[in-house]
N, C-alpha and C positions, 0 to 999 in steps of 0.2 A: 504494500500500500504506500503511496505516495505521504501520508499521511495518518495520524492516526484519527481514530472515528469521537476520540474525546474533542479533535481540533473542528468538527465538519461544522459544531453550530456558530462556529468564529466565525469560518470563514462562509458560510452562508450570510452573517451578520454583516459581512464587509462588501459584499456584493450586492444585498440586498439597498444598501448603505447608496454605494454608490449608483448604482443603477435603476433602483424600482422605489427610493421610498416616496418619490413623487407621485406617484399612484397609488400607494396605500390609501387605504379610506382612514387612518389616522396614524399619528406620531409612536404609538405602543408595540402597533402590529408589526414591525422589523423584529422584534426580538422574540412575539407568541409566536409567529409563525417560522423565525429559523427556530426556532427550541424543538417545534412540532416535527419538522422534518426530520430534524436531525434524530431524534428520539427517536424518530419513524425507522429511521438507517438503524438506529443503535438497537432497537429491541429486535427485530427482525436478523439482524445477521448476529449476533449473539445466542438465538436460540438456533442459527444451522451450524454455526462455528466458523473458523475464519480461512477453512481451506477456501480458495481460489474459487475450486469451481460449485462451491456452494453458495454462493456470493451472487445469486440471483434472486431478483428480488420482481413480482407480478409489475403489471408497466401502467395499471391504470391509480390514477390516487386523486382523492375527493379533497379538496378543504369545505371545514364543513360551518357555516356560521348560522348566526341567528337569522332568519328568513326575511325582516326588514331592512339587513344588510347586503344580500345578494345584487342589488340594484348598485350598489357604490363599489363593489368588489367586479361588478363587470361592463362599468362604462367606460373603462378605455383597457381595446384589449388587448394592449400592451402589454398590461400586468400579468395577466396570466401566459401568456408568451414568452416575457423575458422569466417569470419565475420558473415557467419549465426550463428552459434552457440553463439558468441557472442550478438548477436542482438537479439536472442530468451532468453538469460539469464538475460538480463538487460529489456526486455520485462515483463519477470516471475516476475523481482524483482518489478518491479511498478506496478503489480496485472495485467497487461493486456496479453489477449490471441488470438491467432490465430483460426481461423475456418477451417483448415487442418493444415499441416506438412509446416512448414515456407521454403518459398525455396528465394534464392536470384539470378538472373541474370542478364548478363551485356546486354545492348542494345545501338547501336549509334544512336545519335544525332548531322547533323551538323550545330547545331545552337546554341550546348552546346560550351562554350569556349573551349579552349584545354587544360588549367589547374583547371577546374571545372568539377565534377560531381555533380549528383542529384536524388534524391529519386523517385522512383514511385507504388503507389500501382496499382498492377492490380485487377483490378475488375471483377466478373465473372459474375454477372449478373446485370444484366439491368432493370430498371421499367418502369413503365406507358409511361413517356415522349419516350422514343425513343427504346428500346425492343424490335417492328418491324420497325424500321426504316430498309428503302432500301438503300443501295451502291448507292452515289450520289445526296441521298435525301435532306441532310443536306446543299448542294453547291447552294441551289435555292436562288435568294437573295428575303430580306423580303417583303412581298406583303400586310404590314398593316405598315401605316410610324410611326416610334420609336425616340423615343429622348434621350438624357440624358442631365441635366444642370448640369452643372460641377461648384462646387464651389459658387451657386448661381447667376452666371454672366454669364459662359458661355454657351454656347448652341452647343451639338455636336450630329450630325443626325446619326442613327444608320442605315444603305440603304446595309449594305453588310452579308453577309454569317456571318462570322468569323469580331468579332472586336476586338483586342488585346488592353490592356490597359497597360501604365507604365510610365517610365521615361524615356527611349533609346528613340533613336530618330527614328528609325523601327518600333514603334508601330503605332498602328492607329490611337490612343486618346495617344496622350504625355502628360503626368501631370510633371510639372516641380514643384515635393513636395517632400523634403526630406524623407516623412515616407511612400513613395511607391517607390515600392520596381523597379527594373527596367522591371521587364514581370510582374505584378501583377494579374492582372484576363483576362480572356476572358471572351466576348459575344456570344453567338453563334443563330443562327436562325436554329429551330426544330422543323417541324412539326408544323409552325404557331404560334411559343410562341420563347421569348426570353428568353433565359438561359444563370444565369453567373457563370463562373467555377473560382474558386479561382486556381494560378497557385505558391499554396507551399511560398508564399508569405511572408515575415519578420513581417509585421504588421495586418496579416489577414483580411478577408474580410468578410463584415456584411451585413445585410438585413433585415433593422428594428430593428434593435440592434441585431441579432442573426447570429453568426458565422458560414460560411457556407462554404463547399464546393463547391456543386454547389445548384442553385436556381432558379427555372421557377420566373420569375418579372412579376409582377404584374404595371399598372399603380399607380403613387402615391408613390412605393415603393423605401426607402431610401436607397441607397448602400453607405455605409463606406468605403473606402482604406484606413487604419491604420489611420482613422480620419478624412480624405477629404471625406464631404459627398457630393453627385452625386444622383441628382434624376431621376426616372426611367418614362419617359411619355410614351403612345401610345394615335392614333386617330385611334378609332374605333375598340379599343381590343376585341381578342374575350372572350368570358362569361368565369368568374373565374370556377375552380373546381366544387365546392359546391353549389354556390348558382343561378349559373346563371346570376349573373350581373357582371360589368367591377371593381365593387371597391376591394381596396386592400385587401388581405386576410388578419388575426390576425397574427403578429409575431410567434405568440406558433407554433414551428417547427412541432408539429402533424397534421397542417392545413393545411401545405407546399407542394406541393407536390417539392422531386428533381428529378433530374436524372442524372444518371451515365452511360456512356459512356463503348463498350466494348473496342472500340479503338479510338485514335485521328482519324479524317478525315483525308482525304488527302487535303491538305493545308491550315490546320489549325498548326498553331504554338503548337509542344509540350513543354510548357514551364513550369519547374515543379522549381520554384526557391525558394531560401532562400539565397539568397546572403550576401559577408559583406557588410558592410556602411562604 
């Protein structure tokens, strides 16, 4: 790498600086939006590792704002032009690559603040976990009861669709912990397994020590939020992948199965954050 991927949000910072802060729709947005990127590079190629040719990254990415914003974020479309171009240069310079022609779009969010944006990759394909999922399938609530002990002490029953996790007080699991972030991950019920989706978070989220984006849980298995570990129960889980039985599968990410999502459900939180502290 030309550099390293702690330098990318600088020097996004400096190009943004000189080139595009005329077009910002205000003076803040140079530094949420390289933070957002750069995050975006940094969670993403940390969870495949830093061989070479793992260092592909999907080519479409959303910024996502508050919906009475979209109008000032695409009047002159310069911004979004030079920001790709931008993004794909400081991309190059950290060794990592695209799997098509990098494009960047705006999408609203009214759950995004009104002085916040946020990063999204879209994904184009889907595996194993949800792939054929049906329109509405994901909204059943869980039909195998699920836990999680929070911090050792606490005990919070997972009984719905979608569970958002964080520090706002709109989540559904409030963690009152400075190193999680305020949207931190969801839960989500799929097709009989629970899945947790890291949501672009400041302190990342783990699964057995390993950072992930998203993760079918297993019983037994440790979830980290930038340090507060959360343990993952079921009664009466169904059979792991491989082998057939309920015990937790090996951390080593090749034993894992995830899943990737082609769109949020409808009413599930899209919360893709990296906020400041």
């Amino acid at each position: 790498m030309a550099f390293q991927l702690s330098d990318v949000e600088t020097r996004l910072q400096n190009l943004i600086e000189v080139h595009l802060v005329k077009y910002l729709p205000g003076p803040n947005y140079r530094d949420r939006i390289s933070r957002q990127l750069a995050e975006t590079l940094r969670s993403n190629v940390t969870t495949q590792g830093l061989d070479e040719s793992a260092n592909i990254l999907p080519h479409q990415f959303q910024l996502v704002v508050h919906p009475s914003m979209i109008s000032q974020w695409q009047r002159d479309p310069r911004l979004l032009e030079g920001l790709t171009k931008i993004f794909r240069l400081v991309a190059s310079e950290a060794g990592i690559r695209f799997d098509g022609i990098l494009t960047i779009n705006i999408t609203g969010d009214p759950l995004v603040d009104i002085d916040d944006v946020r990063v999204r990759i879209q994904r184009a394909n889907a595996i194993a976990e949800t792939q054929d999922m049906r329109p509405g399938e994901e909204q059943d609530s869980p039909t195998r009861a699920a836990f999680l002990i929070v911090g050792g002490t606490k005990v919070f029953t997972l009984n719905q669709a979608v569970t958002n996790i964080g520090r706002r007080l709109d989540n559904h699991l409030v963690v009152d912990d400075p190193r999680v972030s305020r949207y931190h991950a969801q839960i989500r019920y799929v097709r009989g397994r629970f899945i947790i989706f890291d949501l672009n978070s400041t302190g990342g989220t783990y699964v057995n020590g390993q950072r992930v984006n998203q993760s079918v849980l297993y019983p037994g298995d440790v979830i980290s939020l930038a340090g507060l570990p959360i343990v993952f129960g079921q009664d009466n889980p169904p059979p792991s992948v491989h082998t057939g039985e309920t015990a937790p599968l090996s951390p080593v990410g090749s034993e894992r199965r995830t899943a990737v999502l082609r769109d949020t459900p409808t009413g599930a939180r899209p919360k893709s954050e990296n906020e400041e502290r």
